[in-house]
RODO-2510 file (C-alpha; in nm, 4 decimals, decimal comma):
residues 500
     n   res          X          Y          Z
     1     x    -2,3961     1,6280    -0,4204
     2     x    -2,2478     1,4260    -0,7317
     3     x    -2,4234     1,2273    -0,9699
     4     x    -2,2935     1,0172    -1,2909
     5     x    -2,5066     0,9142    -1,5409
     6     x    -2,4050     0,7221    -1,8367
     7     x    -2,0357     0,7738    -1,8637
     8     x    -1,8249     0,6835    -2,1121
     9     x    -1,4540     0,6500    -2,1783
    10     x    -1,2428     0,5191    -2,4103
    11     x    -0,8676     0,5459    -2,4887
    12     x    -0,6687     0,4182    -2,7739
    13     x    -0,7916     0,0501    -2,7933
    14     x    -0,9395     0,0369    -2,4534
    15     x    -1,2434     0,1234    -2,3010
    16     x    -1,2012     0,2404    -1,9667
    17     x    -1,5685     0,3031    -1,8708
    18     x    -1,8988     0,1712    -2,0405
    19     x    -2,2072     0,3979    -1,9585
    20     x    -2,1561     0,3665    -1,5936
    21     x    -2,3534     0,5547    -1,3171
    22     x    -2,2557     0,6627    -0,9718
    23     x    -2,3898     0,9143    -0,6994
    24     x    -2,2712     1,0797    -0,3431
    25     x    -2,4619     1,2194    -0,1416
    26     x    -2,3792     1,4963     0,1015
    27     x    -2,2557     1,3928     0,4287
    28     x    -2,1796     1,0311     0,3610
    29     x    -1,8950     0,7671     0,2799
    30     x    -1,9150     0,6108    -0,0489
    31     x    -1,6083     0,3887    -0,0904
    32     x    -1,5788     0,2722    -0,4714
    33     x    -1,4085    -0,0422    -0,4485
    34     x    -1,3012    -0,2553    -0,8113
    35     x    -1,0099    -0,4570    -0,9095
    36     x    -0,6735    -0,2712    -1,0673
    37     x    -0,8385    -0,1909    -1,4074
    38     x    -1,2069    -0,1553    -1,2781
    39     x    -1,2507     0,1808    -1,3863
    40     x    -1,2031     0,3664    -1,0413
    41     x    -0,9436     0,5696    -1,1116
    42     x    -1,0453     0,7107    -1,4724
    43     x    -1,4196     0,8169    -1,2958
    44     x    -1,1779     0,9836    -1,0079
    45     x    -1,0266     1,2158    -1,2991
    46     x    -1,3545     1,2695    -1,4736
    47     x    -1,5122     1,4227    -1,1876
    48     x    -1,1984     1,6231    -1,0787
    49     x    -1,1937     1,7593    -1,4599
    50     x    -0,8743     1,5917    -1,5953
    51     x    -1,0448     1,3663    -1,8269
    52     x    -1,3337     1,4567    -2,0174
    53     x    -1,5993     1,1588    -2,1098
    54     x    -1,6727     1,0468    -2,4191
    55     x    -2,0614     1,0596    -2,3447
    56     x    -2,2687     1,0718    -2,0474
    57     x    -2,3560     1,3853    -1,7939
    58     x    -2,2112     1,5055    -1,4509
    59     x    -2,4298     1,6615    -1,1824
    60     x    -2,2500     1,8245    -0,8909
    61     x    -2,3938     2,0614    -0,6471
    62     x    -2,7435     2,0566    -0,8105
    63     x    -2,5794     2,1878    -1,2038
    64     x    -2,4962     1,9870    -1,5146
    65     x    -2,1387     2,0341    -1,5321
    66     x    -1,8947     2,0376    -1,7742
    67     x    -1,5005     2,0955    -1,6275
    68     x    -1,2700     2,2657    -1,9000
    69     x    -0,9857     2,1808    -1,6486
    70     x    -0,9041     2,1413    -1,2442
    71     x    -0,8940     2,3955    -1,1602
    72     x    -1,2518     2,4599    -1,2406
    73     x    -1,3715     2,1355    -0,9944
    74     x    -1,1758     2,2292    -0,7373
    75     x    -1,2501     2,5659    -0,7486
    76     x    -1,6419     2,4204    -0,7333
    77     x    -1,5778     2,2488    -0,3947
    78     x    -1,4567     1,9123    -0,5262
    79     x    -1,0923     1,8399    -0,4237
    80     x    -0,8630     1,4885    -0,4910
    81     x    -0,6111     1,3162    -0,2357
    82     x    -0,3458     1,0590    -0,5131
    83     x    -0,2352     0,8174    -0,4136
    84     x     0,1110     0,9838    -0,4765
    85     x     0,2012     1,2464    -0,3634
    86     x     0,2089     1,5911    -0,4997
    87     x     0,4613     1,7221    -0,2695
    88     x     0,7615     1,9455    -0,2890
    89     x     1,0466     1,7831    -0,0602
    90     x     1,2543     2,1109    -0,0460
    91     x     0,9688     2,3375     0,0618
    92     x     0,8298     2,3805     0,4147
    93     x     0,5132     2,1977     0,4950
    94     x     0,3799     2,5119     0,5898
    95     x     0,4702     2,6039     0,2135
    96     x     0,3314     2,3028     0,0788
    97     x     0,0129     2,3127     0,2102
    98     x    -0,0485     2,7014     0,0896
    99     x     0,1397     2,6739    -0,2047
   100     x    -0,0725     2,8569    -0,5066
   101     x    -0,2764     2,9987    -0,1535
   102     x    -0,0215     3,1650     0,0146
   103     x    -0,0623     3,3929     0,3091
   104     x     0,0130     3,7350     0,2217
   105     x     0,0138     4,0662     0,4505
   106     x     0,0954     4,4277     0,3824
   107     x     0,2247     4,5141     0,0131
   108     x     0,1295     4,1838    -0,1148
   109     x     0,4038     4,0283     0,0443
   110     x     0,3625     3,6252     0,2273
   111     x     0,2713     3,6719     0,5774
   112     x     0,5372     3,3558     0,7000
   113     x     0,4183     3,3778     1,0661
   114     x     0,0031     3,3936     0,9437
   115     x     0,1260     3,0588     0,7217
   116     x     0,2697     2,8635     1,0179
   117     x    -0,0112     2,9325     1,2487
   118     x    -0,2853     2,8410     0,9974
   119     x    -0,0885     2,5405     0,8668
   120     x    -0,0377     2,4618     1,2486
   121     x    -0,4182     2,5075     1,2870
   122     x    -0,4619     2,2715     0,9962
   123     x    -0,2950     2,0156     1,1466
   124     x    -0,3849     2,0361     1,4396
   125     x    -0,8104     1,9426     1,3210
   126     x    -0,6558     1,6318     1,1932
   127     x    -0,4801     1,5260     1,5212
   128     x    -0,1540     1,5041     1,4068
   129     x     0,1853     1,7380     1,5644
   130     x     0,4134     1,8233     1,2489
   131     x     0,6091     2,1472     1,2877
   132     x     0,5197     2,3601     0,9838
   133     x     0,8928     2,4769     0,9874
   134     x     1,0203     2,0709     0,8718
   135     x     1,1120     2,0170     0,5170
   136     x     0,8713     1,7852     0,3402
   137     x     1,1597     1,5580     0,2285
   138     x     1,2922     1,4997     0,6171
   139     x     0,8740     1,3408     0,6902
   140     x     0,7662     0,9974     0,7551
   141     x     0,5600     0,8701     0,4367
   142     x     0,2694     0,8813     0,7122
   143     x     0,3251     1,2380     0,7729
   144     x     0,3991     1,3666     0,4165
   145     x     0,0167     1,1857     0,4155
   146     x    -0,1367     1,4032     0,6513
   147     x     0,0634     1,7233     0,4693
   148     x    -0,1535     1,6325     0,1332
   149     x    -0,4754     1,5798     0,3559
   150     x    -0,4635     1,8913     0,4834
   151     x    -0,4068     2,0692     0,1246
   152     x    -0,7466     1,9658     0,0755
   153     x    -0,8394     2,1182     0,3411
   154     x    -0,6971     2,5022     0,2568
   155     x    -1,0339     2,6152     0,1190
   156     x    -1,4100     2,4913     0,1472
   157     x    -1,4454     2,1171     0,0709
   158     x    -1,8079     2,0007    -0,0822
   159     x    -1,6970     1,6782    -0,2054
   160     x    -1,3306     1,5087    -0,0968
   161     x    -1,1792     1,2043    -0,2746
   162     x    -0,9327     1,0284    -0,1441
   163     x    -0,7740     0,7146    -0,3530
   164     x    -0,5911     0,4576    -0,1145
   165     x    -0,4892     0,7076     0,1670
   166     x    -0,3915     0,4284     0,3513
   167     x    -0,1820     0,2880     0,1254
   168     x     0,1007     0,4242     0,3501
   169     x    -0,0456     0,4759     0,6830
   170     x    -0,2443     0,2215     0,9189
   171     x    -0,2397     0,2215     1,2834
   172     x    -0,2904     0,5386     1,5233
   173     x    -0,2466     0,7820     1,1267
   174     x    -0,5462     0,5720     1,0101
   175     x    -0,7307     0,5996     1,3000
   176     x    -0,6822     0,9672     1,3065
   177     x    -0,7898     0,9984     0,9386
   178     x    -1,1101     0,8029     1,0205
   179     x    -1,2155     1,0625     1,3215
   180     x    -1,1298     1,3507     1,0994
   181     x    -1,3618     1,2435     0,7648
   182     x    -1,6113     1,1593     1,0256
   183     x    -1,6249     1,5450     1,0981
   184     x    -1,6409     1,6291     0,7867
   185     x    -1,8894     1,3547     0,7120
   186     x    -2,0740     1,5278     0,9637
   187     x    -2,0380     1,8769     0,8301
   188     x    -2,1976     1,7925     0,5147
   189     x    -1,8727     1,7382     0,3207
   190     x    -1,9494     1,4266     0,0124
   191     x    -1,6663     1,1834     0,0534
   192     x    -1,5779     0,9309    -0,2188
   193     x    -1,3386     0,6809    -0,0392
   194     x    -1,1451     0,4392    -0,2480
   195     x    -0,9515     0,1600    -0,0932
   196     x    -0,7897    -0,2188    -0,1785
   197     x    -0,8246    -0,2553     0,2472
   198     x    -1,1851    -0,3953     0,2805
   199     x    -1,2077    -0,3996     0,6280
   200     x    -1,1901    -0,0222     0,6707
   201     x    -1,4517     0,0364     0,4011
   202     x    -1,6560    -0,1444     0,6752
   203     x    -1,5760     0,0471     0,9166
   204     x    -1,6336     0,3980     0,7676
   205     x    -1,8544     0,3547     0,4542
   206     x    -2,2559     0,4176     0,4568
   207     x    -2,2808     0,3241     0,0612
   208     x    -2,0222     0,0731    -0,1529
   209     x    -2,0118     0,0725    -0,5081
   210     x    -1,8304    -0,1730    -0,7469
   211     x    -1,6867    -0,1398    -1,0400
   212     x    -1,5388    -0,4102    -1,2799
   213     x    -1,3833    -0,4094    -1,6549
   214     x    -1,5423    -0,0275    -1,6961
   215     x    -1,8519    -0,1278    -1,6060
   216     x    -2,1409    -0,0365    -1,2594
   217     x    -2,1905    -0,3673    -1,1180
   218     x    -2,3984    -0,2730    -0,7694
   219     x    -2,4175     0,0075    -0,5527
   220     x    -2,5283    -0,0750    -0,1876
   221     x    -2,5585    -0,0002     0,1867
   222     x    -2,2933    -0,1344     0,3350
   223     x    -2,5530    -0,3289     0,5907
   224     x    -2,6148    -0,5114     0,3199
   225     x    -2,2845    -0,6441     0,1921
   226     x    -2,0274    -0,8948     0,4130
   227     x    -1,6577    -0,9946     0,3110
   228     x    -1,6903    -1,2433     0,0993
   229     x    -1,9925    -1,0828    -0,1268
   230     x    -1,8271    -0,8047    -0,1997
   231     x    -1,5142    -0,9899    -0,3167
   232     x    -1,7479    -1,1877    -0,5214
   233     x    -1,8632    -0,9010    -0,6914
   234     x    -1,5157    -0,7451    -0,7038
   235     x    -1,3520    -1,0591    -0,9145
   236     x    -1,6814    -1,1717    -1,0466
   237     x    -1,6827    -1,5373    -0,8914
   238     x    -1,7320    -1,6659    -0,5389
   239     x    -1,3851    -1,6638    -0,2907
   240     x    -1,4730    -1,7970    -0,0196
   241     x    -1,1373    -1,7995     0,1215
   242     x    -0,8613    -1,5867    -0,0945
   243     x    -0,5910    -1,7525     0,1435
   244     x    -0,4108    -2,1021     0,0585
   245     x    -0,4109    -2,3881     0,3067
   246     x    -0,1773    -2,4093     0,5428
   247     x     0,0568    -2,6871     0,5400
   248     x    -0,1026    -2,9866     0,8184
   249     x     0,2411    -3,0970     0,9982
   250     x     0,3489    -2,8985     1,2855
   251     x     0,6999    -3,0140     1,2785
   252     x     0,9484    -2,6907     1,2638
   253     x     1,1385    -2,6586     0,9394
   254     x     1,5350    -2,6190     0,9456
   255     x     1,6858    -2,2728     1,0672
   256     x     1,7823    -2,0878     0,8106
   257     x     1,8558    -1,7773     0,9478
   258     x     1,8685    -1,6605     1,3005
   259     x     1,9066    -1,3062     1,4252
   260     x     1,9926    -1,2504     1,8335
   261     x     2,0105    -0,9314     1,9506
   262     x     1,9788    -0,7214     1,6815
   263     x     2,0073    -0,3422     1,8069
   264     x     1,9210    -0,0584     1,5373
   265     x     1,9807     0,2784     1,7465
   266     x     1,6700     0,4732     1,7827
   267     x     1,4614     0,1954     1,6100
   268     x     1,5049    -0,1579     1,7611
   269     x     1,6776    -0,2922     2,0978
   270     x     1,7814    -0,6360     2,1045
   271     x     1,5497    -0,8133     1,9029
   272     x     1,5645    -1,1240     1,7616
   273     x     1,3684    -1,4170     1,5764
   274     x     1,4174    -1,7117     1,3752
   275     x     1,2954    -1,8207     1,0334
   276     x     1,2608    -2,1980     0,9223
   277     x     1,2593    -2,3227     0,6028
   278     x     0,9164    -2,3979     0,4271
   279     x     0,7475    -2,1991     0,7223
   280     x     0,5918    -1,8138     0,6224
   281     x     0,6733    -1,6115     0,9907
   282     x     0,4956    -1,2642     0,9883
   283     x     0,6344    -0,9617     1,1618
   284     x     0,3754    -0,7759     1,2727
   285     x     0,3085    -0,4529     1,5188
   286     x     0,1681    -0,1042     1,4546
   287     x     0,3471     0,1402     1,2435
   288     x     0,6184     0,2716     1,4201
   289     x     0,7305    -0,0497     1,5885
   290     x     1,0531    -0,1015     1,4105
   291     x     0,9569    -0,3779     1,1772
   292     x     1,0622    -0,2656     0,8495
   293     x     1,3808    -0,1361     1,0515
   294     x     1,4785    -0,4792     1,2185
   295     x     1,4223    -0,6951     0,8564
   296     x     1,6756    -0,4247     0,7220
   297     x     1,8662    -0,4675     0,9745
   298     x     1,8729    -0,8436     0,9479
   299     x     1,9509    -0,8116     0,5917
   300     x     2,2227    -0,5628     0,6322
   301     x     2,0338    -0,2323     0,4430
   302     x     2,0898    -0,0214     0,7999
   303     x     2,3793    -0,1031     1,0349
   304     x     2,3323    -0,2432     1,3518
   305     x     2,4880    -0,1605     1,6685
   306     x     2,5000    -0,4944     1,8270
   307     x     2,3539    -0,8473     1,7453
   308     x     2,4694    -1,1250     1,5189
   309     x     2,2934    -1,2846     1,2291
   310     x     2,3466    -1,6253     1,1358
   311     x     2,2541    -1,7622     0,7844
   312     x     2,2401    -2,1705     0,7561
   313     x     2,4968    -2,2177     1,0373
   314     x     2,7456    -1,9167     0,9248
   315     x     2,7555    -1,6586     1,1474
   316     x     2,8028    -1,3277     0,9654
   317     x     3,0301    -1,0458     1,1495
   318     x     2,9524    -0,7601     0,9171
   319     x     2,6126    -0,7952     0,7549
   320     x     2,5454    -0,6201     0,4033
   321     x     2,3206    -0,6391     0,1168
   322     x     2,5285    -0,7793    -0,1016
   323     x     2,6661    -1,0737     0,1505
   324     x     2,3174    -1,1435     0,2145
   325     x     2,2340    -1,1430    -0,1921
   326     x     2,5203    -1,4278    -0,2031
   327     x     2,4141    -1,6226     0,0797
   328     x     2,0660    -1,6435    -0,0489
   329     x     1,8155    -1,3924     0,0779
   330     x     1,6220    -1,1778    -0,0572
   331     x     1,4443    -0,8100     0,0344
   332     x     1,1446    -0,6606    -0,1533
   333     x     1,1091    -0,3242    -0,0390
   334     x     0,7162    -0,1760     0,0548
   335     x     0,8187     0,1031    -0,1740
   336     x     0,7935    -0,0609    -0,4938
   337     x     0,8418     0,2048    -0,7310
   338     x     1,1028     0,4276    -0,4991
   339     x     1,3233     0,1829    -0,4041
   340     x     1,1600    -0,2136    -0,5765
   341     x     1,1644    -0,1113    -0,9737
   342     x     1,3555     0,0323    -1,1671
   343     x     1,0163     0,2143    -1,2822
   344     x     1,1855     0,3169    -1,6549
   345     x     1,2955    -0,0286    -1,7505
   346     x     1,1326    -0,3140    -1,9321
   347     x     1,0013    -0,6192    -1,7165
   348     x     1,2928    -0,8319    -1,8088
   349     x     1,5359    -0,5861    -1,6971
   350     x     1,3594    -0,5728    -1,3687
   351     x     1,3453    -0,9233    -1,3064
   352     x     1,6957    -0,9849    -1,3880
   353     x     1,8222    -0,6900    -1,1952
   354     x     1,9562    -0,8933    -0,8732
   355     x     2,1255    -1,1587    -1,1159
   356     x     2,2936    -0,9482    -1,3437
   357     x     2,5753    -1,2221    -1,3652
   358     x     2,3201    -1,5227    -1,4915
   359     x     2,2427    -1,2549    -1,7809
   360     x     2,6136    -1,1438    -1,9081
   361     x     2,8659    -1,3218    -2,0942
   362     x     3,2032    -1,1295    -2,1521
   363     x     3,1238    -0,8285    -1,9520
   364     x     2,7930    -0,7819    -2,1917
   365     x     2,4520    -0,7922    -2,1374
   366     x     2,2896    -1,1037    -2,3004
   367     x     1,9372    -0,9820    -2,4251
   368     x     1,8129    -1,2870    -2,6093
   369     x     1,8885    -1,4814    -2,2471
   370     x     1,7212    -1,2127    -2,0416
   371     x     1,4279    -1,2365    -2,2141
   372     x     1,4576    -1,6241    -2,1962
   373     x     1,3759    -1,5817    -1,7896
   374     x     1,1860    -1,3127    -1,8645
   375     x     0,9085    -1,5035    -2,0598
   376     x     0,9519    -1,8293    -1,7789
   377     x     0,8452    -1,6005    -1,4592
   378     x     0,5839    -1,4249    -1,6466
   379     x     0,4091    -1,7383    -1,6987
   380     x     0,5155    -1,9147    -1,3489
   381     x     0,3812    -1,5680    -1,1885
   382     x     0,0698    -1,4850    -1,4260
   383     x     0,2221    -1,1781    -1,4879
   384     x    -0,0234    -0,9465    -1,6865
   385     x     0,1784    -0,7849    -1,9468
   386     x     0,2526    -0,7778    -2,3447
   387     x     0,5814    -0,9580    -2,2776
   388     x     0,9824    -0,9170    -2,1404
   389     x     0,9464    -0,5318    -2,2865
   390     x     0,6528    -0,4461    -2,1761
   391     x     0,7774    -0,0766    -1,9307
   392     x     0,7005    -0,1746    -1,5828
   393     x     0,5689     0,1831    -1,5135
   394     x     0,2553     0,1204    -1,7315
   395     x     0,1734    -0,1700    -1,5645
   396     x    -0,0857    -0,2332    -1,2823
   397     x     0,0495    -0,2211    -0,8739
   398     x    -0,0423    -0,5710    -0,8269
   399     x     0,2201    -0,6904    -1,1500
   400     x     0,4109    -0,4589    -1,1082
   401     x     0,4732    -0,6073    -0,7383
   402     x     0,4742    -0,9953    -0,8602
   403     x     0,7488    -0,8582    -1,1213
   404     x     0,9340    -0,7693    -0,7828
   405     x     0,8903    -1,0926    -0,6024
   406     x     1,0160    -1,2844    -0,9446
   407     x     1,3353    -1,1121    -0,9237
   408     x     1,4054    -1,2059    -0,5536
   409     x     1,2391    -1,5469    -0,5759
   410     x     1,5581    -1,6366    -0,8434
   411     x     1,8216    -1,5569    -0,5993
   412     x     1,6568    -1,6082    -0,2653
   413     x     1,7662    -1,9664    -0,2023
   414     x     1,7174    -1,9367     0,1648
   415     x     1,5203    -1,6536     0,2524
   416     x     1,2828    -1,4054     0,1101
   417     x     1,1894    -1,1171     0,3459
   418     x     0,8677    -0,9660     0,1721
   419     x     0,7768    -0,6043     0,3537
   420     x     0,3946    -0,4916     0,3485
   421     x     0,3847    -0,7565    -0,0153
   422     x     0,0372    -0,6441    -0,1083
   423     x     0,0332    -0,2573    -0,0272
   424     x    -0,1709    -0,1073    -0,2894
   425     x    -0,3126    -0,4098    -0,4815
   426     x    -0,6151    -0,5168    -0,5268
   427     x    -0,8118    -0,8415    -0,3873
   428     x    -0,7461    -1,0444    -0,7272
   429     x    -0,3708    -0,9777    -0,7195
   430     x    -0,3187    -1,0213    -0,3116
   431     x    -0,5054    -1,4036    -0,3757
   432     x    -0,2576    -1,4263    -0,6460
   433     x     0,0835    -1,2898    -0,4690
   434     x    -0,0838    -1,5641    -0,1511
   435     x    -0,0351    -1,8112    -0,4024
   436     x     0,3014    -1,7043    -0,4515
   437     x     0,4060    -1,7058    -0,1102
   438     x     0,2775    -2,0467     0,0082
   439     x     0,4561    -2,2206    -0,3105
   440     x     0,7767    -2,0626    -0,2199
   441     x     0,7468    -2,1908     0,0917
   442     x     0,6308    -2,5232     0,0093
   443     x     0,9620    -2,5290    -0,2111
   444     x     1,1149    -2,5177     0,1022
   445     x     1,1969    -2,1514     0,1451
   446     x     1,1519    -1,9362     0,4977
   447     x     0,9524    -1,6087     0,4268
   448     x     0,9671    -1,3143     0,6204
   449     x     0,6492    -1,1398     0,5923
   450     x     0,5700    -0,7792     0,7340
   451     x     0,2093    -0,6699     0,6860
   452     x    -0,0059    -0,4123     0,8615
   453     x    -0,3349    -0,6289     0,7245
   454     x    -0,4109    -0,8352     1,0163
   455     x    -0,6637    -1,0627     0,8238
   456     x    -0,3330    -1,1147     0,5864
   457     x    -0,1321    -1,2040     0,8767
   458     x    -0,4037    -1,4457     1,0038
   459     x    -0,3872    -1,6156     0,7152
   460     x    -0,1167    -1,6331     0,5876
   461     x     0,1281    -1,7019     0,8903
   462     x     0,2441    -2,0086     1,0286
   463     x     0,3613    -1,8383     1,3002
   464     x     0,3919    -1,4855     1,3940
   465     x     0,6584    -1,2499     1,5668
   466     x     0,4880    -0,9553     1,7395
   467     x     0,6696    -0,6164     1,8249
   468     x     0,6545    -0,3209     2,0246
   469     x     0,8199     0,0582     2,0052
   470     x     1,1708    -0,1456     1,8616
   471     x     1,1348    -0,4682     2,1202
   472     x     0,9548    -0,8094     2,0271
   473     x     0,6709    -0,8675     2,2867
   474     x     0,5567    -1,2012     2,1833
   475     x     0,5079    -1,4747     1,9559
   476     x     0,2001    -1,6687     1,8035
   477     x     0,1552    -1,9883     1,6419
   478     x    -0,1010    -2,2530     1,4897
   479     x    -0,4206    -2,1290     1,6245
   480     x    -0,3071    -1,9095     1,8986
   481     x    -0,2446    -1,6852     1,5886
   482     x    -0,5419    -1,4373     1,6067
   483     x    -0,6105    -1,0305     1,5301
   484     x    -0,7049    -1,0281     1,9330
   485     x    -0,3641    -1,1826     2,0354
   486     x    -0,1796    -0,9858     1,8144
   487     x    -0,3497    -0,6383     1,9117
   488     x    -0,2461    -0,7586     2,2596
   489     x     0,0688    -0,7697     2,1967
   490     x     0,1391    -0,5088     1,9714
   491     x    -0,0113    -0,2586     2,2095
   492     x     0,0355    -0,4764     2,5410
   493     x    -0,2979    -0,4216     2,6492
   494     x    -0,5655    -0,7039     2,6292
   495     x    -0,8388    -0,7170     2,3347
   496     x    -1,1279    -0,9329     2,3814
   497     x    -1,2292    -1,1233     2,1032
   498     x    -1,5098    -1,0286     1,8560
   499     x    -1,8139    -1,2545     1,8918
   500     x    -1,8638    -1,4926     1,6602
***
């Protein structure tokens, strides 16, 4: 269906992609898989027509093409999920998903009654129940995911791309979107399936291809591939293990914080945990569980009905941000650039964002000291950048995210509550934010982790808090900490280990 033979692309001072070649055929998976800065998402644009190479041809549908713009690809068949959206939040999502395509009756005029049932209709093939009537901007990131899926699916699809769709869905939404591309698989439909989450490239992909620095580096069945070779080809050296040791004592750290009760109406009902210092706990469940919305309520970013949190001994009536902030603990968001970075500021204003007070003198902002700390955490966190002004919005998702955890790491004394902390980064940078996570600990503080990955939460937990539609159903530890025992719990039903 699509074949790539010697392209080419450079941009000012960098070259994106050396003379690589890739193919998908109809009626398979190919999952192109790469480090941030492999090269996957300049060949995405190329064969949707945004970019055109420098050399090199493109083959699609049995033609040498050559797109002018688009519009032209997608009118060919060949249509591209982002990674972000492209979503109006004040339309319909019946509106949305025939917007440029509406439904129009007598006179010319949009049929609104033909565009709900056929948006219905849309959504209903991927097994999801949305009323077409809801504003964009009042859906669940998971939703507003399945809104942009079924764009794709307005008009007759020969070749679908989708680039990290589950970036901001896992659980039952994943699981849906893997039965639905196996339809389409099975209708013919080419799909190019780019993802950081390894484990679901081996469960949907026939064909894996990896690119690194702009360059092919294999193309295989995915029979042929496990784990750890493909990471080796990914970061071009053998990781064996991308997680750091454990620490070997089992004796509990301190409480540091301790949260009983905790009631968030509609989302959790009297949950509570503790977290001990020098000890990683992870918080994990399927999506919809009320994670995210008990470690806010912990830190005091939604109010809570009933419950008490208690921070080294103090017991705090009326929880906030900014009482948290000043007792020592510390939030980084899952939505890095909505709600993490300030995405129009330098790195050094981002880091020293939550410490505004360690960078002013006399009610002014001192610049020469800001870029003092600046310089110190982009070394202590191998930050990839040009320095303290380098704009955080042209940087990669997994520096971008360690930018994040420097800022919180200076004022989290206590605690550091890290939700979903490698979402959207690739292998290279998770090993490196792992890194991160076990020194803070070692340095004595008590991290909060929430992650959907259950191989992250295998290895990276010490211990592990399980919940289940807003209530905590169990807890792990030491080597009763496995993806079997915490299926189990999340969906209290009993999941018999895979064979070794």
């Amino acid at each position: 269906m699509l074949k790539l033979t010697g392209i080419s692309k450079g941009f000012t001072g960098v070259q994106a992609l050396s003379s690589i070649n890739f193919d998908v055929r109809a009626g398979e998976i190919h999952a192109l898989v790469g480090e941030n800065g492999a090269g996957k998402s300049t060949t995405i644009k190329i064969i949707a027509g945004a970019y055109k190479p420098d050399a090199g041809t493109l083959e699609f549908d049995g033609r040498q093409v050559h797109w002018a713009r688009p519009a032209d690809a997608k009118a060919a068949g060949i249509h591209v999920i982002y990674q972000e959206f492209v979503l109006f939040p004040h339309l319909t999502v019946a509106e949305n998903i025939f917007l440029g395509h509406e439904r129009r009756g007598a006179f010319g005029m949009i049929d609104h009654a033909r565009t709900r049932r056929d948006a219905a209709d849309l959504l209903g093939k991927l097994g999801v129940d949305i009323d077409p009537d809801r504003l964009v901007s009042e859906l669940t990131v998971a939703d507003q995911q399945m809104v942009e899926i079924s764009k794709a699916l307005v008009h007759k699809v020969k070749l679908l791309i989708l680039d990290e769709p589950t970036a901001v869905i896992s659980g039952r939404e994943a699981e849906l979107l893997f039965a639905r591309l196996a339809v389409l698989k099975a209708e013919g439909v080419a799909i190019v399936y780019v993802s950081h989450r390894l484990e679901e490239i081996f469960q949907i992909a026939d064909r894996v291809t990896v690119f690194k620095d702009g360059q092919h580096v294999v193309t295989t069945d995915i029979g042929n591939v496990d784990r750890n070779r493909l990471i080796a080809y990914m970061v071009g050296r053998d990781l064996k293990d991308i997680f750091p040791p454990k620490p070997d004592t089992d004796a509990p750290g301190k409480v540091v914080l301790k949260a009983e009760n905790i009631t968030v109406e509609g989302r959790v009902r009297n949950a509570g945990i503790e977290l001990r210092a020098g000890e990683i706990t992870a918080l994990a469940g399927m999506v919809g569980a009320g994670r995210t919305e008990f470690a806010m309520g912990i830190f005091g970013g939604l109010p809570i009905s009933s419950g008490t949190v208690t921070i080294d001994g103090e017991r705090l009536s009326n929880v906030s941000p900014a009482l948290s902030i000043a007792r020592g603990v510390g939030f980084v968001t899952e939505d890095r650039k909505g709600q993490g970075l300030a995405m129009q500021l330098d790195v050094a204003a981002n880091i020293s964002a939550a410490d505004l007070g360690g960078v002013t003198s006399g009610g002014l902002l001192d610049r020469r000291r800001e870029n003092e700390i600046a310089r110190h955490e982009i070394d202590n966190y191998r930050i990839a950048c040009r320095g303290p002004a380098t704009p955080v919005a042209t940087m990669s998702g997994g520096n971008q995210q360690k930018v994040i955890v420097a800022r919180w790491a200076r004022t989290s004394r206590k605690v550091l509550i890290l939700d979903e902390p490698t979402r959207g980064v690739d292998v290279g940078a998770k090993t490196e934010i792992y890194r991160i996570m076990r020194q803070l600990a070692d340095a004595g503080i008590a991290i909060l982790m929430i992650s959907s990955e259950l191989p992250e939460v295998v290895g990276m937990a010490d211990r592990v808090v399980v919940m289940r539609e807003g209530v905590v159903s169990g807890e792990l530890a030491g080597a009763a900490i496995t993806e079997a025992a915490i299926m189990s719990l999340a969906t209290q039903h009993p999941v018999r280990e895979a064979a070794e």
